[in-house]
Backbone as numpy.savetxt, mean C-alpha at the origin, in Angstrom:
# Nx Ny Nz CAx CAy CAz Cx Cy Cz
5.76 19.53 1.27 6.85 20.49 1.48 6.58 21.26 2.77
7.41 21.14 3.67 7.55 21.94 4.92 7.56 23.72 4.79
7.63 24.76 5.80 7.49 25.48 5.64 9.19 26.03 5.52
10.22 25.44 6.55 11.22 25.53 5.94 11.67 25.50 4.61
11.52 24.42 3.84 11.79 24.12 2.38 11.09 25.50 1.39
9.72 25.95 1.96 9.45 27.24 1.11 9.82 28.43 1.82
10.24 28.52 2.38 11.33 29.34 2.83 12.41 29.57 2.04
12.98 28.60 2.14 14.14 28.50 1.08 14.38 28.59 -0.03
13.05 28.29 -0.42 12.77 28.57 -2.01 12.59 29.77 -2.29
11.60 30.77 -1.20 10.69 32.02 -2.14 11.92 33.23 -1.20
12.91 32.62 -0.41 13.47 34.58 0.30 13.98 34.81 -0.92
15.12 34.00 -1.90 15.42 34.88 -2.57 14.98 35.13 -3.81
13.73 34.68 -4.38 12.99 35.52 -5.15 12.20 36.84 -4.65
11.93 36.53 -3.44 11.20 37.73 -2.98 12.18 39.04 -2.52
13.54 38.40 -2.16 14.57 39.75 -2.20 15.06 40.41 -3.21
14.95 39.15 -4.10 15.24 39.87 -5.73 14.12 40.85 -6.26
12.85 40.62 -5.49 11.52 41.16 -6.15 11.75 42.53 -5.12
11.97 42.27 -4.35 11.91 43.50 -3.36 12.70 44.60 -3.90
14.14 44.12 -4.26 15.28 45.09 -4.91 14.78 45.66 -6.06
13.83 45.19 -7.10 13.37 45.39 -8.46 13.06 46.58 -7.78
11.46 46.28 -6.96 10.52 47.01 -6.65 11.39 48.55 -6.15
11.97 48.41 -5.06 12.65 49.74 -4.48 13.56 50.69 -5.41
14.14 49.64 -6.40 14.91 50.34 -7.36 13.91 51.00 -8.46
12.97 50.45 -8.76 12.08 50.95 -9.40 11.42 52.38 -8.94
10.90 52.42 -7.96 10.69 53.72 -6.56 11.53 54.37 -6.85
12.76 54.36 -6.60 13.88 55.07 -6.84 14.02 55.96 -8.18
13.76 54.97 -9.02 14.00 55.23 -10.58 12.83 56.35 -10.64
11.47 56.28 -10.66 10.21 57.42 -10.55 10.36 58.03 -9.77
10.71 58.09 -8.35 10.81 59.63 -7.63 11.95 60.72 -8.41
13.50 59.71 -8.75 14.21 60.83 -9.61 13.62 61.28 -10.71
12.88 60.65 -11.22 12.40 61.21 -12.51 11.66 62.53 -12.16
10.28 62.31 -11.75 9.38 62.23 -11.30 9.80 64.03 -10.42
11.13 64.16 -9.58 11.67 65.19 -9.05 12.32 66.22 -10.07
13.03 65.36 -11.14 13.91 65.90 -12.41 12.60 66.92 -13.14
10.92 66.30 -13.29 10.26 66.95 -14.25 9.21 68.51 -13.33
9.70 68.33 -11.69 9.01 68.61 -10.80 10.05 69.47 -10.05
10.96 69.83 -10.67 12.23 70.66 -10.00 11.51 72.19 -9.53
11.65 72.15 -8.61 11.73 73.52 -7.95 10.25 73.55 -7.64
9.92 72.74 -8.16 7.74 72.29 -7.96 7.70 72.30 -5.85
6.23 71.63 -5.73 6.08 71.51 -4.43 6.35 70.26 -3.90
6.43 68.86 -4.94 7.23 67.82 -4.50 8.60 68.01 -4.51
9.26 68.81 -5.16 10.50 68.91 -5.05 10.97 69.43 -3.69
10.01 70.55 -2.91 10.44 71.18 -2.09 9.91 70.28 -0.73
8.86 69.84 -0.78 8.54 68.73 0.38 9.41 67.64 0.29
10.35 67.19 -0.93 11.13 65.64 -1.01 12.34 66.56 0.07
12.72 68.19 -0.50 13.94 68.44 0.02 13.56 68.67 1.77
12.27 69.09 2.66 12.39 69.33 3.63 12.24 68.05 4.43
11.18 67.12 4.06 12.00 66.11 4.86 12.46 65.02 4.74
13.11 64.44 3.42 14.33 63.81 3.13 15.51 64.13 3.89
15.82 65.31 3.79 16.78 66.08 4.02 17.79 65.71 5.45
16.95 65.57 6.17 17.39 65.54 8.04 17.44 63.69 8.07
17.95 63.34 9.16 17.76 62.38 9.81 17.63 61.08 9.27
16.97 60.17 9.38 16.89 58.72 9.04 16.95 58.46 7.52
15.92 59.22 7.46 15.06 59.66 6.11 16.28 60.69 4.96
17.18 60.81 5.36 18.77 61.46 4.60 19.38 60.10 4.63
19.69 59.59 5.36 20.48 58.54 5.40 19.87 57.43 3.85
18.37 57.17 4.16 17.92 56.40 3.19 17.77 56.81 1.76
17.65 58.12 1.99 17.85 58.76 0.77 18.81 58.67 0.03
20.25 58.99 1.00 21.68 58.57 0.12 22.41 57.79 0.05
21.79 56.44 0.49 22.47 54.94 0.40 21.09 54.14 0.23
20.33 54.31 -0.72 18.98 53.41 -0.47 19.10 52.21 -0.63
20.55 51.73 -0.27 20.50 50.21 -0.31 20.09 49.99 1.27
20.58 50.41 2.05 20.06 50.57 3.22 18.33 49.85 3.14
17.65 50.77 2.52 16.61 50.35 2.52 16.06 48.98 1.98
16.87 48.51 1.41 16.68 47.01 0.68 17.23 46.05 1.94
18.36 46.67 2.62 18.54 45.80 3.69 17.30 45.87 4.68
16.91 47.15 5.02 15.76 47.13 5.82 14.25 45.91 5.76
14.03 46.24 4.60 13.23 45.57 4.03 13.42 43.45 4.11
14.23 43.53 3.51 14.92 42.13 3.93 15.01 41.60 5.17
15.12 42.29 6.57 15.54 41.94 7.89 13.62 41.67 7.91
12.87 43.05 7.48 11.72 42.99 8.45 11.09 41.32 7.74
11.47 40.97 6.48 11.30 39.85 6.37 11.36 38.34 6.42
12.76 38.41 7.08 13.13 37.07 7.39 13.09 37.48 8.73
12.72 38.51 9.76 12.17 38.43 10.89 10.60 37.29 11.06
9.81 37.86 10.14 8.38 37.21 9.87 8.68 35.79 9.54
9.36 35.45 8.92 9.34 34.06 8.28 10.31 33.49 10.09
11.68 33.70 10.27 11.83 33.26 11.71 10.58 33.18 13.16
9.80 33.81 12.53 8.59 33.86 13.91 8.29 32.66 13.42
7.15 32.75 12.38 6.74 31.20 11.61 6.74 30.21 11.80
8.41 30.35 11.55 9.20 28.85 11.95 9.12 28.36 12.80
9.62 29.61 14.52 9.80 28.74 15.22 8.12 28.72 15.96
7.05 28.94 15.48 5.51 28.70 15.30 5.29 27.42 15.02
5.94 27.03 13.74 6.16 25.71 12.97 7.03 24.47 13.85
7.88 24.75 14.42 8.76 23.75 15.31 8.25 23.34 16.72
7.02 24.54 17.01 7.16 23.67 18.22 6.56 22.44 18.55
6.53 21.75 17.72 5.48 20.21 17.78 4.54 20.08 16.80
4.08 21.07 16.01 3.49 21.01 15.07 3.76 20.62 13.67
4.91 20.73 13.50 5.61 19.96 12.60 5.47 18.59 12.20
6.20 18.08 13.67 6.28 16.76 13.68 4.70 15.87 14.19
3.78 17.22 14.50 2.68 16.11 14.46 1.72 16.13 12.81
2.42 17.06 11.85 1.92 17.08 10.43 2.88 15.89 9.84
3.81 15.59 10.33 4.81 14.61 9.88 3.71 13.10 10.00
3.28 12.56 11.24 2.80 11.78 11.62 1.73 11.51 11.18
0.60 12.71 10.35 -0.52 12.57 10.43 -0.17 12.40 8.59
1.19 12.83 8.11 1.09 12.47 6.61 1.52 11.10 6.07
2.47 11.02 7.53 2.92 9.44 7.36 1.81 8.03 7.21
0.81 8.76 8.18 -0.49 7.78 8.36 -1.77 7.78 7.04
-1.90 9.15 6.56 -2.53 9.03 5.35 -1.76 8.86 4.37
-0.33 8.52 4.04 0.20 7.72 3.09 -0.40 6.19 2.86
-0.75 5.72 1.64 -1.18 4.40 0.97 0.20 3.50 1.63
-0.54 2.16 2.11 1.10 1.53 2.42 0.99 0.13 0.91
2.36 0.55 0.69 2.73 -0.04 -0.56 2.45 -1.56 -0.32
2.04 -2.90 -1.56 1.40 -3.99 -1.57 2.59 -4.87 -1.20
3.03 -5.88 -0.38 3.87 -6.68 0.10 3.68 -7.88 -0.71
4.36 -8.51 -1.86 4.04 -9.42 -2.16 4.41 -10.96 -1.90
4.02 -11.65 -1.74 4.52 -13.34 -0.93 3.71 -14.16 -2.45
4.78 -15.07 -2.10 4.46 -16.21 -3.34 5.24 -15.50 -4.87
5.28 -17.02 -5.52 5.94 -16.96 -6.76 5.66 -15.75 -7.66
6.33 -14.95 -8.38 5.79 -14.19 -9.46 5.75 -15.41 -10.56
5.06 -14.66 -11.71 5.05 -15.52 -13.02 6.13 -15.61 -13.68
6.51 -16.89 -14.11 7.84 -16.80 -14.99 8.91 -17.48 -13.92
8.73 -17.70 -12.41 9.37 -17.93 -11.62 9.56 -19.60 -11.44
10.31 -20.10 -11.39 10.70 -21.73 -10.75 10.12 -21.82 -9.03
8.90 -22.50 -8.91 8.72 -22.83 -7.70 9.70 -23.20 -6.95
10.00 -24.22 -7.18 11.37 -24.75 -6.19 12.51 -23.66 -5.83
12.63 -23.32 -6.88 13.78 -21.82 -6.23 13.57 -20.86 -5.48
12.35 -20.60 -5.92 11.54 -19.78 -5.15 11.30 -20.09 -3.68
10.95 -21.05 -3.59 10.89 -21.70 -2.24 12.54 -21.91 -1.49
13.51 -22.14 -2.02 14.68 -22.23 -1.56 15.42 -21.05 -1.14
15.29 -20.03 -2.04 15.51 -18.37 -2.22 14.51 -17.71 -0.76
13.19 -18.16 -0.17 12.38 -18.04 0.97 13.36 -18.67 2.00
13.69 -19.56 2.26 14.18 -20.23 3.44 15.50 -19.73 3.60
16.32 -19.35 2.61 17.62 -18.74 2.36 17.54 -16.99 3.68
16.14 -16.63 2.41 15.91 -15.13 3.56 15.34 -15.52 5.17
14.72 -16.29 5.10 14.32 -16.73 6.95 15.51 -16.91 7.57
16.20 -17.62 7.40 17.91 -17.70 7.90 18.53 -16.42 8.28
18.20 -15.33 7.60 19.01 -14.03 7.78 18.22 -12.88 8.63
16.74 -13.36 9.72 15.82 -12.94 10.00 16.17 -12.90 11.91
15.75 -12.11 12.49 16.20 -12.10 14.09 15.40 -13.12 14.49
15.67 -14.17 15.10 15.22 -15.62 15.59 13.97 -15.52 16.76
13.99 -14.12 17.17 13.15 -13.63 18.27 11.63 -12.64 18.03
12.10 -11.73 16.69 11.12 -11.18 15.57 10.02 -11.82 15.24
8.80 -11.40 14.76 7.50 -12.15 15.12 7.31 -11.70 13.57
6.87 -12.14 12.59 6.90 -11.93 11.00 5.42 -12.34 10.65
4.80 -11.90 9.67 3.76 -12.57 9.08 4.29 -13.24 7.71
3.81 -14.38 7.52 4.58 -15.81 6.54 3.50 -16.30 5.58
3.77 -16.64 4.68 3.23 -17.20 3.79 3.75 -18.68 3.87
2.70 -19.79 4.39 3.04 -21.01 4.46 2.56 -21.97 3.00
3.12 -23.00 2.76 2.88 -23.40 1.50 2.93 -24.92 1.83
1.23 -25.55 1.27 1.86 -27.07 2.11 2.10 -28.26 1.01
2.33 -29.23 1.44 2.47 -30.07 0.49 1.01 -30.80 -0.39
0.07 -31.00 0.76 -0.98 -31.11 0.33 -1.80 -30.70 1.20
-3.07 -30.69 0.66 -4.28 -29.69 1.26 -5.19 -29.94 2.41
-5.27 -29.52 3.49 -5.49 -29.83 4.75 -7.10 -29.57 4.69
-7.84 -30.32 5.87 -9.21 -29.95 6.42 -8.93 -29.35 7.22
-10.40 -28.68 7.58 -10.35 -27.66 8.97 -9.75 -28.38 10.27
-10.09 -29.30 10.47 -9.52 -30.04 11.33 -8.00 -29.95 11.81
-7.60 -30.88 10.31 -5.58 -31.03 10.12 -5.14 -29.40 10.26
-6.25 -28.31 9.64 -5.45 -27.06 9.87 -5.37 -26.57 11.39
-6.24 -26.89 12.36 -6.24 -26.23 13.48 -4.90 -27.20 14.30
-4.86 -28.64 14.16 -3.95 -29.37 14.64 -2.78 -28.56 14.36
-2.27 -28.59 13.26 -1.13 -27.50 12.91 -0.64 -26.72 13.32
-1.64 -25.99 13.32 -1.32 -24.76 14.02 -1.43 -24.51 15.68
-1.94 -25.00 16.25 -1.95 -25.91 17.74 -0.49 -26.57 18.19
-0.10 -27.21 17.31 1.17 -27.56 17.09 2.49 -26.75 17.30
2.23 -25.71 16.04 3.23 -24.85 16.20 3.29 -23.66 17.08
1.63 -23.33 17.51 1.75 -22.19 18.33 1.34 -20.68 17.54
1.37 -21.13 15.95 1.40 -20.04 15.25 -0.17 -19.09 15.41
-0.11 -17.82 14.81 -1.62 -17.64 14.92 -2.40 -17.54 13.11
-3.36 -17.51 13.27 -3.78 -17.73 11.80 -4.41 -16.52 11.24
-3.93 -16.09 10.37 -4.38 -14.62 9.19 -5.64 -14.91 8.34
-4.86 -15.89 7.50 -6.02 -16.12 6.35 -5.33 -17.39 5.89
-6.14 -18.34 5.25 -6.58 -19.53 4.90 -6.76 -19.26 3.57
-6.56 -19.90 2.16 -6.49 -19.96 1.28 -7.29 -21.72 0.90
-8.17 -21.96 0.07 -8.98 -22.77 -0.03 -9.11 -23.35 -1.72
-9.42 -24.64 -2.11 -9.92 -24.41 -3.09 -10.35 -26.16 -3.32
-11.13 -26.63 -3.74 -11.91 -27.86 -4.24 -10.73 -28.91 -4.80
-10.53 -30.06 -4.76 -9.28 -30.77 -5.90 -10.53 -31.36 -6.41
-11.67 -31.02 -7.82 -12.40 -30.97 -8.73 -11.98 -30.88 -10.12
-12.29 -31.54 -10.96 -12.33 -31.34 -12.57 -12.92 -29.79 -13.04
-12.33 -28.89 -13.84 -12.68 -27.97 -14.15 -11.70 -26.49 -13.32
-12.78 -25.80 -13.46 -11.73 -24.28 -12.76 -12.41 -24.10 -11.69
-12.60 -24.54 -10.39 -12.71 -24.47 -8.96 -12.09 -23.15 -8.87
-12.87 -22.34 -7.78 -13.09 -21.33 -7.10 -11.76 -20.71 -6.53
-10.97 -20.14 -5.98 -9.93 -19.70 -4.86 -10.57 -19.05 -3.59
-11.19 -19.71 -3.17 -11.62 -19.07 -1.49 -10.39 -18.48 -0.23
-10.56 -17.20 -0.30 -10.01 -16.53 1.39 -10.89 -16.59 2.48
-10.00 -17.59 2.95 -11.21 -17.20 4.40 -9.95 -16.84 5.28
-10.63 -15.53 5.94 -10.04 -14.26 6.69 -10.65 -13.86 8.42
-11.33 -14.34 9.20 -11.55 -14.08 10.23 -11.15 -14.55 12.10
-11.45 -13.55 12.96 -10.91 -14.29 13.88 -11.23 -14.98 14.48
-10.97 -15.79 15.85 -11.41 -17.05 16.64 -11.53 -17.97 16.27
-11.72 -19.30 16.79 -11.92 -20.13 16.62 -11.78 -20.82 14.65
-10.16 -21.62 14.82 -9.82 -21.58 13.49 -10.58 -22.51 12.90
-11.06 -23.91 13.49 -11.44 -24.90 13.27 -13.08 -24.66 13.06
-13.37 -23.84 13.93 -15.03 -23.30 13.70 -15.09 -22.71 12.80
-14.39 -21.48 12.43 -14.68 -20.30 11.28 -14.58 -21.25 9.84
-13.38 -22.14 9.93 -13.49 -22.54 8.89 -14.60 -23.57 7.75
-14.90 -24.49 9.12 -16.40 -25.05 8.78 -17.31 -24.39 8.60
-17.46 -23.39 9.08 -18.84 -21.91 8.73 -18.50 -22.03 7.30
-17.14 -21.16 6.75 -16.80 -21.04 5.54 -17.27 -22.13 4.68
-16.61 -23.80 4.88 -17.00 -24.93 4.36 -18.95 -24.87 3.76
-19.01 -24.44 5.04 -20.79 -24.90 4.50 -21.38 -23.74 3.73
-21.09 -22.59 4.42 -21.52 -21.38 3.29 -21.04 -21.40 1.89
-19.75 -22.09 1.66 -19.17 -21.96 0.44 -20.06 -23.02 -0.30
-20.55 -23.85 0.51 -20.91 -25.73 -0.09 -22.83 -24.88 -0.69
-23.10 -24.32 -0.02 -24.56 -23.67 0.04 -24.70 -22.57 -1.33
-23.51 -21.88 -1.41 -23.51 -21.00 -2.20 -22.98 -21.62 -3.89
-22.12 -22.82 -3.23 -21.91 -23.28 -5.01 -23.15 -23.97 -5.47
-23.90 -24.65 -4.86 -25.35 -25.25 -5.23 -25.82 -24.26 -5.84
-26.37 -22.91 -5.42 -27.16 -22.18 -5.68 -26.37 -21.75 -6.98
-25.24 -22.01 -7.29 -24.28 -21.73 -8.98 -24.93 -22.34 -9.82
-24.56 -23.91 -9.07 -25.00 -25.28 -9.91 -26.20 -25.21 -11.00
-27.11 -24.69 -10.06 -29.03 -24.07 -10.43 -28.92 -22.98 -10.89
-28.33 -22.26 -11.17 -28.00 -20.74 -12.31 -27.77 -21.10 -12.97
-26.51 -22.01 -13.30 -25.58 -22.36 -14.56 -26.89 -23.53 -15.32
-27.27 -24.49 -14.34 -28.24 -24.95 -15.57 -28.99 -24.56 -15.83
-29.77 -23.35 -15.05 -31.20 -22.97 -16.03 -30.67 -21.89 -17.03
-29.63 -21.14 -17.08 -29.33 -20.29 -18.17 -28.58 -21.40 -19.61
-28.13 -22.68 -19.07 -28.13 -23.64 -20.00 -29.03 -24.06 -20.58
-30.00 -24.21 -19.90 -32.00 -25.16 -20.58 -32.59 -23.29 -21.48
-31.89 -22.45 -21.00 -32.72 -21.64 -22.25 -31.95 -21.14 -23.36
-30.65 -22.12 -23.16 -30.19 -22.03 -25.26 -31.00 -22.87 -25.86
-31.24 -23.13 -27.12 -31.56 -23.83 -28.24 -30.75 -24.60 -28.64
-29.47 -23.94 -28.76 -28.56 -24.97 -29.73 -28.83 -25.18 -30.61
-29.43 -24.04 -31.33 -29.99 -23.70 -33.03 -28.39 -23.42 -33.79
-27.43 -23.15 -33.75 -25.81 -22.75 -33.98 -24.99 -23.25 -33.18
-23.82 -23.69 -33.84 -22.44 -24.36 -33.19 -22.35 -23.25 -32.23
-22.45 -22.02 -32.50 -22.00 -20.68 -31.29 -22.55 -21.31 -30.02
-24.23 -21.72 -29.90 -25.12 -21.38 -28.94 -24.92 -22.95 -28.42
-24.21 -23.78 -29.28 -23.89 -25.39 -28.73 -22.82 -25.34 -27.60
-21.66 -24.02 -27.97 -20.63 -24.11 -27.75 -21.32 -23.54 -26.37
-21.59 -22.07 -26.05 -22.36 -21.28 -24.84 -22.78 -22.80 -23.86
-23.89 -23.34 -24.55 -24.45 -23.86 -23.86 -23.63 -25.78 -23.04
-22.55 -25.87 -23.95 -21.67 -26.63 -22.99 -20.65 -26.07 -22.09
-20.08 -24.89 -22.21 -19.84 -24.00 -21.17 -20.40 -23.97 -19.91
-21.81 -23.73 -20.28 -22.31 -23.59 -18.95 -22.66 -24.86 -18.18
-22.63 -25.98 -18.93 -23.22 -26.67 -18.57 -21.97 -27.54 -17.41
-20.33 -27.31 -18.09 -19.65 -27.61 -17.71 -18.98 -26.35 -15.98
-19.63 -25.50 -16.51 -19.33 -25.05 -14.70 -20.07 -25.27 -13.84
-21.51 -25.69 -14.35 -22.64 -26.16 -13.49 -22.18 -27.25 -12.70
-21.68 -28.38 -13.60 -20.63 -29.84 -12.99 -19.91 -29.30 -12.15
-18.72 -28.41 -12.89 -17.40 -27.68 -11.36 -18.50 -27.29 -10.18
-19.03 -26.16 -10.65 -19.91 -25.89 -9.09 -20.68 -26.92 -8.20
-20.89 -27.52 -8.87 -22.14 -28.99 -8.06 -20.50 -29.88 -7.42
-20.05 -30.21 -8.16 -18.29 -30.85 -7.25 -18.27 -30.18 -5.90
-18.11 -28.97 -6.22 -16.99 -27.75 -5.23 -18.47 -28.00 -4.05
-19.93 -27.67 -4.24 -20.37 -27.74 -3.30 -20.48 -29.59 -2.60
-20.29 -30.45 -3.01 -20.40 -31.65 -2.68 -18.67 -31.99 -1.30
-17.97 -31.25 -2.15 -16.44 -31.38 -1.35 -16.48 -30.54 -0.16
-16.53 -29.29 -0.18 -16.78 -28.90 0.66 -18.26 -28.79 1.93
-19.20 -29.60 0.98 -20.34 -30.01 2.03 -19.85 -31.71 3.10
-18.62 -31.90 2.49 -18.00 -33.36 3.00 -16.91 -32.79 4.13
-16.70 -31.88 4.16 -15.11 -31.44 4.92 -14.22 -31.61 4.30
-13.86 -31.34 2.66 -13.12 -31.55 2.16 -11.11 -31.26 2.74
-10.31 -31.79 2.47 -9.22 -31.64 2.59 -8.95 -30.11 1.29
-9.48 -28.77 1.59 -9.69 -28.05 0.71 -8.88 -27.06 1.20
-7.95 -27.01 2.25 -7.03 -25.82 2.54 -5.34 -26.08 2.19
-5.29 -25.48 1.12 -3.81 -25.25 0.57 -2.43 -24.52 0.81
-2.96 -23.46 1.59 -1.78 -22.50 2.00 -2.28 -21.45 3.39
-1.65 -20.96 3.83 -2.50 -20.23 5.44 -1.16 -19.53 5.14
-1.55 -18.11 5.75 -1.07 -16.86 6.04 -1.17 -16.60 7.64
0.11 -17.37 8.52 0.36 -17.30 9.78 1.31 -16.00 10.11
1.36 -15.71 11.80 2.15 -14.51 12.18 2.74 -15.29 13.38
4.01 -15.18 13.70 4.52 -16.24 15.07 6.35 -15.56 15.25
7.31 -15.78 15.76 7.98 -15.67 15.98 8.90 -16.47 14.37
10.11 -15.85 14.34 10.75 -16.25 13.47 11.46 -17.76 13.77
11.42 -18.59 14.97 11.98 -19.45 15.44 11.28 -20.65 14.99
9.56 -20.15 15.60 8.66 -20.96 15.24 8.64 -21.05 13.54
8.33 -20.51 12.75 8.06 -20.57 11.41 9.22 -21.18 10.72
10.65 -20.91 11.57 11.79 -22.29 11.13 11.23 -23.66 11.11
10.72 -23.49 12.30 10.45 -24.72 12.36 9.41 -25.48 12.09
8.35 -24.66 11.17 7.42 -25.22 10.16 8.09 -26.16 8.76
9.32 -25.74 8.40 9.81 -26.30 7.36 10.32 -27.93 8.58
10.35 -27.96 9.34 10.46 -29.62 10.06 9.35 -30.82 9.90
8.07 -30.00 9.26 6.57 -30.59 9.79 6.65 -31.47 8.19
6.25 -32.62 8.04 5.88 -33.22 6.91 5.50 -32.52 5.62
3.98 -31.90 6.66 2.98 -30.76 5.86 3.21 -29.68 4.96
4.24 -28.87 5.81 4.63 -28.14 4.73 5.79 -28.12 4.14
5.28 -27.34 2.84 6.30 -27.22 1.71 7.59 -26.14 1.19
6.74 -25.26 2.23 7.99 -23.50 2.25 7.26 -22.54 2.97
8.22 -21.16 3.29 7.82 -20.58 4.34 8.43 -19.66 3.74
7.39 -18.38 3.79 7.76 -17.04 2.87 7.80 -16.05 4.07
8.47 -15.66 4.63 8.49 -14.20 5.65 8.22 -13.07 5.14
7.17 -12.35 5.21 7.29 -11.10 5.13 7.79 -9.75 6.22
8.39 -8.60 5.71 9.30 -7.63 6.51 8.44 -7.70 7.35
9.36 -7.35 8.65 8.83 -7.34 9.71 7.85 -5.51 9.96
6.97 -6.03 10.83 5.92 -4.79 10.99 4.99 -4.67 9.50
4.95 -5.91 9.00 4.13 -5.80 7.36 2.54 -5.46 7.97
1.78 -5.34 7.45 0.19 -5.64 7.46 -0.87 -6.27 7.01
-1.27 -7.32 7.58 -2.17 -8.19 6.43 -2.88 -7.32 5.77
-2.97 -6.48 5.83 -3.95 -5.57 4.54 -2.96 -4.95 3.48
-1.70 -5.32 3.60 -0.85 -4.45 2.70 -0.62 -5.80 1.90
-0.86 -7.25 2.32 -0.04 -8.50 1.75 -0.85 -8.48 0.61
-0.09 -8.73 -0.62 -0.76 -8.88 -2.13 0.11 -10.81 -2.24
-1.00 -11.82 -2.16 -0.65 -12.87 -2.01 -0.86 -13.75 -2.84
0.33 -14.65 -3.76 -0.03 -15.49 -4.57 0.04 -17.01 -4.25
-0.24 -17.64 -3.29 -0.28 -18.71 -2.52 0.29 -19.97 -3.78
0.68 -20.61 -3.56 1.20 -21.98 -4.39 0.51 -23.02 -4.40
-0.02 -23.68 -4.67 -0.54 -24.87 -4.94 0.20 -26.24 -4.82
-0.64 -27.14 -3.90 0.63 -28.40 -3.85 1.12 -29.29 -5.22
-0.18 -28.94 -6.10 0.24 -29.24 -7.39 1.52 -28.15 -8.23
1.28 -27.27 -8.09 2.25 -26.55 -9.19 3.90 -26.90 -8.96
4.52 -26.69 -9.72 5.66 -27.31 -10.14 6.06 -26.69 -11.23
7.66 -26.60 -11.22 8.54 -25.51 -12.62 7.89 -24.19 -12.51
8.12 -23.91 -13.53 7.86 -22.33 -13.93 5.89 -22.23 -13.79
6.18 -21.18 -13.16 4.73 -20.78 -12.71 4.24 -19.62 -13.95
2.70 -20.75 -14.27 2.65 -19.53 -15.56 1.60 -18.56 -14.80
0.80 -17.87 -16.06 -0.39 -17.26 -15.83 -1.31 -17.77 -14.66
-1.59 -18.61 -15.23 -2.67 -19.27 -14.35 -2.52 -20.95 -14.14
-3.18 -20.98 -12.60 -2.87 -21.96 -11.73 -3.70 -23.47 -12.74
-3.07 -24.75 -12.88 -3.74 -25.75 -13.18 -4.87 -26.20 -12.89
């Protein structure tokens, strides 16, 4: 709330408080004179009440409520224009900037028809300034290597945000973001091998916390094929991605609205999600699609 807005709010409680107050004054000096008649306040109220300013306020003391009122919306007009001269609008700027910026979401919600979804995307790119530079949610048909992804994008000119990743393995494979800049084709093989390095080191967790069940109880049979079965997913995921797997599914590009038309021309991909223009990759809350998914998108990905 600005200082105008409490302004507006508190003059006229405080003129109403002011009027109480003076009328109140009013109310105890008559008294106060009535029990004190002919006393020495009576005779000091009559010598100098009596004359000049101080008569005047005496016999119209609304006067004095007006008085009172001016000397106060004098103070609050200083304030203000204290408040306007740039200071305002640089509290404007500095609240605008510590405001949270709300989550932008791209990709299907749950409950949603992929295909429509994707049609309902290309519908809104159509209605987008052809010259406007957007950040997009690309969706491909099937899943690219570091390689096919840098060609791509080389291709189109686009620049690259983030990379969305994941193993085509038996079991529940990982969802990897890989998020950094330069070199798309390099960063991503870094990613490849760190990811390939780090699921091994799963592989060897998951079985030694498997070799110390018993399997004395169906419970501890059940635990212990659990683990034994993500140990398999993880030992996959690092084998695919220690190969250069074809493990990139969706990329989060920024390019002109002309160019990203013309991603829906490329074989590769499958749809093209625009987000408002001036978005922020840190504001994008992203549910990337899968070249497998198809119909209604549930909970969770196949």
């Amino acid at each position: 709330m600005n200082l105008r807005d409490l302004d507006a709010r508190l003059v006229p409680f405080a003129a109403a408080g002011l009027r109480a107050v003076l009328d109140g004054v009013a109310a105890r000096r008559e008294a106060a004179s009535e029990r004190l008649a002919g006393g020495r306040l009576r005779r000091l109220d009559d010598r100098f009440a009596a004359r000049g300013p101080l008569r005047l306020l005496r016999e119209v003391p609304q006067l004095g409520l007006l008085l009172a009122a001016l000397l106060f919306l004098t103070g609050a007009g200083v304030a203000l224009s204290q408040r306007d001269d740039g200071t305002g609008a640089q509290q404007t700027v500095a609240d605008d900037a510590q405001a949270p910026e709300l989550a932008l979401v791209l990709g299907p919600p749950v409950g949603a028809d992929a295909e429509a979804h994707l049609a309902q995307s290309v519908e809104r790119l159509s209605e987008l300034d052809p010259t406007a530079r957007h950040l997009a949610l690309v969706s491909l048909r099937s899943a690219l290597t570091p390689e096919q992804t840098g060609a791509l994008l080389d291709r189109t000119g686009l620049g690259l945000e983030r990379a969305y990743l994941r193993a085509d393995v038996p079991g529940r494979p990982e969802e990897v973001v890989f998020q950094t800049p330069g070199d798309v084709v390099t960063g991503l093989q870094q990613v490849f091998s760190a990811t390939a390095t780090r699921k091994a080191d799963e592989q060897r967790d998951l079985l030694a916390t498997a070799a110390t069940i018993d399997g004395g109880t169906e419970q501890e049979l059940e635990f212990k094929a659990l683990y034994e079965q993500d140990a398999s997913t993880a030992g996959a995921e690092a084998a695919a991605y220690r190969a250069g797997c074809a493990c990139v599914f969706a990329l989060v590009v920024n390019g002109d609205v002309a160019s990203l038309r013309g991603l829906l021309d490329l074989p590769e991909v499958r749809g093209v999600e625009a987000a408002p223009r001036g978005a922020a990759v840190a504001a994008l809350s992203v549910r990337p699609l899968r070249p497998a998914e198809t119909g209604t998108i549930g909970e969770q990905a196949p």
